[in-house]
Z-matrix of the N, CA and C atoms (Angstrom, degrees):
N
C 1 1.436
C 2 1.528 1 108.97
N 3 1.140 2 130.62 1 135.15
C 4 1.156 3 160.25 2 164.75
C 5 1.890 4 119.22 3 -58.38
N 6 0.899 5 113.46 4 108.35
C 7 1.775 6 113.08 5 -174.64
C 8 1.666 7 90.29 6 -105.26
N 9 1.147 8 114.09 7 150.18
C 10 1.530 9 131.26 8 122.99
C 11 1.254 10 152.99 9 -99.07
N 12 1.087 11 132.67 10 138.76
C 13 1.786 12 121.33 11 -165.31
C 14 1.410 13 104.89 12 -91.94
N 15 1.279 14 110.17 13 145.62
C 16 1.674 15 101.10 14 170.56
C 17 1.558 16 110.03 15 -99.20
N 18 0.777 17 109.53 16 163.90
C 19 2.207 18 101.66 17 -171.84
C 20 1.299 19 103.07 18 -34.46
N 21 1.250 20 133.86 19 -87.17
C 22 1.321 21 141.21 20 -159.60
C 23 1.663 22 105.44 21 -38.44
N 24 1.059 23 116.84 22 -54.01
C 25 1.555 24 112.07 23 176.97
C 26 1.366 25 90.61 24 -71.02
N 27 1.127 26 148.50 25 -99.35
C 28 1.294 27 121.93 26 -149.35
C 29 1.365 28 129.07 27 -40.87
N 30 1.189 29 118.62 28 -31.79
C 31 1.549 30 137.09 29 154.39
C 32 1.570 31 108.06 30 -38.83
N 33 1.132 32 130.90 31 -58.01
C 34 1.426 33 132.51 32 -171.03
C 35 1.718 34 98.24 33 -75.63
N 36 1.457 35 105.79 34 -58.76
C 37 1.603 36 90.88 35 -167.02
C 38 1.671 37 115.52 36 -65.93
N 39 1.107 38 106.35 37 -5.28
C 40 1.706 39 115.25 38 166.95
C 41 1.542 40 114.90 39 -79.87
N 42 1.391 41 99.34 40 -29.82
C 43 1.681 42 95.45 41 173.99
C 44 1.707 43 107.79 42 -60.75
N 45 1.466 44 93.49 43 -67.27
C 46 1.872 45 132.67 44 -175.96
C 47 1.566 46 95.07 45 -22.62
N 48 1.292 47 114.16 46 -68.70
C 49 1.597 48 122.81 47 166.79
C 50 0.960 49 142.03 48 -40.32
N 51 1.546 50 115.55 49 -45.94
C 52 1.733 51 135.15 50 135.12
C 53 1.158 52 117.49 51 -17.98
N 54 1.431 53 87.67 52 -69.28
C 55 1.862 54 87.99 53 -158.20
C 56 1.545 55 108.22 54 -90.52
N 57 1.431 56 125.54 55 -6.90
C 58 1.564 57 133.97 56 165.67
C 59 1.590 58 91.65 57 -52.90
N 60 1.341 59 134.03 58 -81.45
C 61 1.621 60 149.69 59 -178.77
C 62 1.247 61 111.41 60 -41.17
N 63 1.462 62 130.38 61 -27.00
C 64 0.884 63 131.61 62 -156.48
C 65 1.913 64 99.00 63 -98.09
N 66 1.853 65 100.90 64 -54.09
C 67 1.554 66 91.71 65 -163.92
C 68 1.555 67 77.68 66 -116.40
N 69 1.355 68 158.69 67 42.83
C 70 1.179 69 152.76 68 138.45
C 71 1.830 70 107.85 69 69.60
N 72 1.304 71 105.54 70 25.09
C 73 1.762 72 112.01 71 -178.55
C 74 1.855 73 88.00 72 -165.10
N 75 1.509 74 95.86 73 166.16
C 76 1.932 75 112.71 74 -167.43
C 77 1.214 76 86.67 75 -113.91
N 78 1.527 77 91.60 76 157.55
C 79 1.561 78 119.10 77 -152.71
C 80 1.527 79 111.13 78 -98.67
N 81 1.191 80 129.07 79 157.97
C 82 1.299 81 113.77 80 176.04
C 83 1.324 82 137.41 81 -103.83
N 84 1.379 83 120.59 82 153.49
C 85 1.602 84 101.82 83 -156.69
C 86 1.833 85 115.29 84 -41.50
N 87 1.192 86 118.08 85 -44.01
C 88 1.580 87 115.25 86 179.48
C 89 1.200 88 102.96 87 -35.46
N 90 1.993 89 138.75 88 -82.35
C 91 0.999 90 132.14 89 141.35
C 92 1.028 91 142.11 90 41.37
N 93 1.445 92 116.28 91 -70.25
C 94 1.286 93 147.34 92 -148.60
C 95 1.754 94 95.74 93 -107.80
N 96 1.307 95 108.71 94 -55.53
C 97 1.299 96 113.98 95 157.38
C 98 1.525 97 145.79 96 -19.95
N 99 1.842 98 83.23 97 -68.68
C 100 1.545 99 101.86 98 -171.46
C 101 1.613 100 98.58 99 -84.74
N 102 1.510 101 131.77 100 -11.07
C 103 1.626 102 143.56 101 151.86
C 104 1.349 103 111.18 102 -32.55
N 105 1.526 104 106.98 103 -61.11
C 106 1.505 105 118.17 104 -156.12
C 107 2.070 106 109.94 105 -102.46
N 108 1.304 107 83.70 106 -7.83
C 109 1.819 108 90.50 107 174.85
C 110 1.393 109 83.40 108 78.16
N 111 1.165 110 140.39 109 108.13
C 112 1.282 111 148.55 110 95.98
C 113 1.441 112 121.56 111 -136.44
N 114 1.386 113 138.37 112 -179.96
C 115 1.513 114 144.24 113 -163.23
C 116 1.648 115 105.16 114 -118.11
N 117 1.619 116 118.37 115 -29.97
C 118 1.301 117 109.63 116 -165.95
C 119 1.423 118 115.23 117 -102.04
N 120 1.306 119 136.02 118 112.60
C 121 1.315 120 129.03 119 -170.74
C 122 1.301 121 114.87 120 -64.25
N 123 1.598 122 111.36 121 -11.75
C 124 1.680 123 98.39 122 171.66
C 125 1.049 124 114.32 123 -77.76
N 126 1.577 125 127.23 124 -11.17
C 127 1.706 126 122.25 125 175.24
C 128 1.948 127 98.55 126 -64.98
N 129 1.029 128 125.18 127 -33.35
C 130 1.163 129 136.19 128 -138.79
C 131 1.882 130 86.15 129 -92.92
N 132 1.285 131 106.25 130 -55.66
C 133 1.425 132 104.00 131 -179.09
C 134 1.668 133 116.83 132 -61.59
N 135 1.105 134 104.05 133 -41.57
C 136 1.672 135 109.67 134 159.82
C 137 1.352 136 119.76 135 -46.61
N 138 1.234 137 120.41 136 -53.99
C 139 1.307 138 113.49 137 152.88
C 140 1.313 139 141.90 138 -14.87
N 141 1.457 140 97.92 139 -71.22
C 142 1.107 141 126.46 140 159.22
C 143 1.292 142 124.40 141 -46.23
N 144 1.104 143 100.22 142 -90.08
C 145 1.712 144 98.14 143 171.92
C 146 1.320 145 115.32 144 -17.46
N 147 1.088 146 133.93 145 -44.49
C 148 1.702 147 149.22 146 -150.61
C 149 1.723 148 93.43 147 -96.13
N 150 1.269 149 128.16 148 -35.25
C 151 1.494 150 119.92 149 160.08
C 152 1.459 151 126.10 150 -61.78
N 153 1.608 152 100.07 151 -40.07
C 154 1.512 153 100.50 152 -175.35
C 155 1.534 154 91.80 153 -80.25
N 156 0.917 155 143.97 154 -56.46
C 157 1.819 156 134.20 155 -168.30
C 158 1.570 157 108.24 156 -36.28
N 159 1.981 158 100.45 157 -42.48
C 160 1.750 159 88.56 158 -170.00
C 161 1.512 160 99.54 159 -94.33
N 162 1.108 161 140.46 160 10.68
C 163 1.785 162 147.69 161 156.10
C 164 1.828 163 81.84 162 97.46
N 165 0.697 164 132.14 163 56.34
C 166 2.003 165 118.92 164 154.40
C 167 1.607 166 97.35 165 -98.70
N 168 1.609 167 122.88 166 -13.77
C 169 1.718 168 100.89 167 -173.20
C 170 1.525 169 83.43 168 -157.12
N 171 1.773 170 86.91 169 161.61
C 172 1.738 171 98.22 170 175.08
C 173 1.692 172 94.68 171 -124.22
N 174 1.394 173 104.64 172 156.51
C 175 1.755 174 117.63 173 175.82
C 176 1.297 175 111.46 174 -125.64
N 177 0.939 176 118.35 175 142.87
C 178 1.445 177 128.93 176 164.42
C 179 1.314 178 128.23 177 -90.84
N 180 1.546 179 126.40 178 87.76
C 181 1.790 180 105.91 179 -156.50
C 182 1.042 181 116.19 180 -63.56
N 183 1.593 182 133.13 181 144.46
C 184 1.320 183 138.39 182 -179.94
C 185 1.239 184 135.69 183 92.30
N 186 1.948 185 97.93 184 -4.10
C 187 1.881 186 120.18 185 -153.11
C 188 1.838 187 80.63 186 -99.08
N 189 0.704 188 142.26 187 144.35
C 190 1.609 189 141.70 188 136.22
C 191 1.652 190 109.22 189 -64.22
N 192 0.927 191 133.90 190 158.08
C 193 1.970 192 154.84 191 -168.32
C 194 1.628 193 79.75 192 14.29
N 195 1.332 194 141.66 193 87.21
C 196 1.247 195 148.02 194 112.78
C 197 1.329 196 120.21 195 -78.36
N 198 1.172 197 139.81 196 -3.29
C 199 1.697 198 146.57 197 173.27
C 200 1.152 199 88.53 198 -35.43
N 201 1.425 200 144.06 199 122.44
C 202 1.597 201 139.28 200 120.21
C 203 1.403 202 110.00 201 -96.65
N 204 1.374 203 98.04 202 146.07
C 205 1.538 204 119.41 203 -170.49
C 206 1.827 205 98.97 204 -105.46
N 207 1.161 206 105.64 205 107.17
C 208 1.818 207 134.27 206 171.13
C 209 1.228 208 105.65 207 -67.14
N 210 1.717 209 111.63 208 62.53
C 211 1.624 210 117.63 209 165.44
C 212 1.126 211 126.92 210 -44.40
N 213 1.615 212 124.97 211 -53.55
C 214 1.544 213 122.59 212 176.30
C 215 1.544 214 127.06 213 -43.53
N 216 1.917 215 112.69 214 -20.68
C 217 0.731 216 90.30 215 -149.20
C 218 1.780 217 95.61 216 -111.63
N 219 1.501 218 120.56 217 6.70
C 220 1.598 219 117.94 218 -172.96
C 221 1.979 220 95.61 219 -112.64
N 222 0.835 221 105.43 220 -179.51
C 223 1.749 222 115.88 221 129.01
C 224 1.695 223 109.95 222 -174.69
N 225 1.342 224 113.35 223 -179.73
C 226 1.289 225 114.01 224 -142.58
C 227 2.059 226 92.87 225 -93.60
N 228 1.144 227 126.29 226 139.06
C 229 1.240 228 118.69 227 162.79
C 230 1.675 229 108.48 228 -85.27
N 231 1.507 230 93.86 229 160.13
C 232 1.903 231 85.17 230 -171.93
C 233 1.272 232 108.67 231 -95.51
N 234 1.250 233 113.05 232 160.55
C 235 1.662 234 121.74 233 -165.97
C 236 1.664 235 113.52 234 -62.97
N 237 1.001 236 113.70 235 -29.39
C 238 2.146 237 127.41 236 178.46
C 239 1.608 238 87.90 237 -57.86
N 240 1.350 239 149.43 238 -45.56
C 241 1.014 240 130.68 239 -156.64
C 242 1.644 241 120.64 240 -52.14
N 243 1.194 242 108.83 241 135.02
C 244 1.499 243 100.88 242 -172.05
C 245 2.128 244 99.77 243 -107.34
N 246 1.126 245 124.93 244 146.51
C 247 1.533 246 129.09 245 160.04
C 248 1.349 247 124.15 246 -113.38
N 249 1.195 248 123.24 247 134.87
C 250 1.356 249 153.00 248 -159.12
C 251 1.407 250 101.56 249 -92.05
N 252 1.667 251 121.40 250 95.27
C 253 1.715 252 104.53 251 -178.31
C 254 1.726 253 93.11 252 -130.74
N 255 1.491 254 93.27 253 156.45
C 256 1.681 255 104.29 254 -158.92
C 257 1.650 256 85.08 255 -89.89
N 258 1.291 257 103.15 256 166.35
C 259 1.682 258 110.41 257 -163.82
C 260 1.702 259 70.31 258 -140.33
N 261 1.405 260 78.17 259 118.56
C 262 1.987 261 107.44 260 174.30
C 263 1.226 262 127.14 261 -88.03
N 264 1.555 263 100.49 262 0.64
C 265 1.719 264 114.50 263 177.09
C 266 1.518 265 118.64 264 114.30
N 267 1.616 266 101.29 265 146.20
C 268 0.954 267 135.01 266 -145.97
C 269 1.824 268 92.94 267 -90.22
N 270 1.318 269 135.79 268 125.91
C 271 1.848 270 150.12 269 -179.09
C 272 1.431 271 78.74 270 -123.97
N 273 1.487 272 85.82 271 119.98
C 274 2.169 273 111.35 272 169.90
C 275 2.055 274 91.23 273 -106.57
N 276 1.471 275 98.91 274 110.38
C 277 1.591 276 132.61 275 142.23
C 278 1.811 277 87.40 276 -10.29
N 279 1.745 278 111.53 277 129.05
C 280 1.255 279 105.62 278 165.02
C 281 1.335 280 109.65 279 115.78
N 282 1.446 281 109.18 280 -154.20
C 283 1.245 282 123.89 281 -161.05
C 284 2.083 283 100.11 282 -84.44
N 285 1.693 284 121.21 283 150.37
C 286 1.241 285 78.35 284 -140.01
C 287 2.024 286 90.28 285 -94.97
N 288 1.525 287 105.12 286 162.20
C 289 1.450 288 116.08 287 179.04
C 290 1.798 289 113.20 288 -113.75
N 291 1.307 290 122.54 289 145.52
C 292 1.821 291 125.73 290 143.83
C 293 1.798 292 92.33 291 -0.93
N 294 1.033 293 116.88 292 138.24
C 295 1.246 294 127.92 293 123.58
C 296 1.524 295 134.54 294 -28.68
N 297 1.043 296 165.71 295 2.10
C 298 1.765 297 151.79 296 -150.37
C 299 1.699 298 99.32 297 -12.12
N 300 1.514 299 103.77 298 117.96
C 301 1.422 300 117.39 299 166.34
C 302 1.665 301 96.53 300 -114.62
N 303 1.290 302 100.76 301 148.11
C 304 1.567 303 106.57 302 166.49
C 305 1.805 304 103.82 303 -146.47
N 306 1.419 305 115.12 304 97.00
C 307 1.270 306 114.39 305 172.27
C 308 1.312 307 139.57 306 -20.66
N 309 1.247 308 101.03 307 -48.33
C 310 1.299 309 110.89 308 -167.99
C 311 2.155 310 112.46 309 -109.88
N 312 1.679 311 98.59 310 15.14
C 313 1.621 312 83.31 311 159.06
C 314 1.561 313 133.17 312 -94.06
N 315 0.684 314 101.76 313 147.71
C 316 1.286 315 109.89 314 170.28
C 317 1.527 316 131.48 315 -132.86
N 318 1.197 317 107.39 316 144.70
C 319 1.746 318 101.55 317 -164.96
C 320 1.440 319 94.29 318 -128.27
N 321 1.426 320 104.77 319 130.81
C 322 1.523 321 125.22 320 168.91
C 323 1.615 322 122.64 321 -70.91
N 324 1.455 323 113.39 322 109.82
C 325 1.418 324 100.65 323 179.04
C 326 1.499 325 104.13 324 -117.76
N 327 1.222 326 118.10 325 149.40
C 328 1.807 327 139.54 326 171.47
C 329 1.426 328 107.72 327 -59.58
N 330 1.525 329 140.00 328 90.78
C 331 1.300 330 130.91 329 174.72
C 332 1.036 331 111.85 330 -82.97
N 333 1.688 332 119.24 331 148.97
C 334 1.071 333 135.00 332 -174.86
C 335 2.024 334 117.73 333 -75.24
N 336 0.985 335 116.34 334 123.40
C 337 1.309 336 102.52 335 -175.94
C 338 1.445 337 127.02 336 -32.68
N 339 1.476 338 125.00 337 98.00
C 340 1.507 339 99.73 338 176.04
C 341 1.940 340 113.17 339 -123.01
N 342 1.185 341 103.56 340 -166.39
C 343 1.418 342 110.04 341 162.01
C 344 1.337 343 125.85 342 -88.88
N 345 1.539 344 112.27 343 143.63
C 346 1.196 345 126.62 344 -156.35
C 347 1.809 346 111.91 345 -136.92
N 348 1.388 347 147.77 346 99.39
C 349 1.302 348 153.54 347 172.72
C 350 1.788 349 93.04 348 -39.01
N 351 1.285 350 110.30 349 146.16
C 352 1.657 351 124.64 350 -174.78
C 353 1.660 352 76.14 351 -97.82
N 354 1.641 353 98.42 352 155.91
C 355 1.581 354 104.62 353 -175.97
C 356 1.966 355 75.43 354 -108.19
């Protein structure tokens, strides 16, 4: 199965990774926090939590900087990638109309580099 990150998690586990390479030990939620601009460490543990559910990190409960980052199991797609999403129809502003469906469009959008679980 296939995960996606939404910014903020990818945002954090890009920090987490940083600063693993950087000072050779994981950072702590405060840290991690004042990284991503917010004040409440339960946003931060939510985060979290939401990494370890899709396997990008393991925790240790109770350990402080236990974050390990589960390399084997992501890697990064590159930012040029473009995705192909079907446009389900066109709602005209106003009084209300049908939908316009057209099966077969599709509109190309530029995705942002993110993380991706190896199947």
């Amino acid at each position: 199965m296939t995960y996606i990150l939404y910014p903020k998690e990818r945002q954090i586990l890009e920090f987490i990774s940083q600063f693993i390479q950087r000072n050779g030990y994981a950072p702590t939620l405060a840290e991690i926090a004042e990284s991503i601009g917010v004040s409440a460490l339960s946003t931060v543990h939510e985060h979290l939590s939401g990494l370890v559910r899709k396997g990008f990190i393991n925790r240790k409960p109770g350990v402080d900087r236990s974050i390990e980052i589960i390399e084997e199991k992501f890697h990064i797609r590159p930012a040029s990638v473009s995705v192909e999403l079907p446009v389900l129809g066109f709602i005209a502003a106003g009084s209300p109309l049908e939908p316009h469906t057209d099966p077969n469009f599709y509109m190309s959008v530029l995705s942002e580099g993110f993380w991706v679980l190896k199947n």
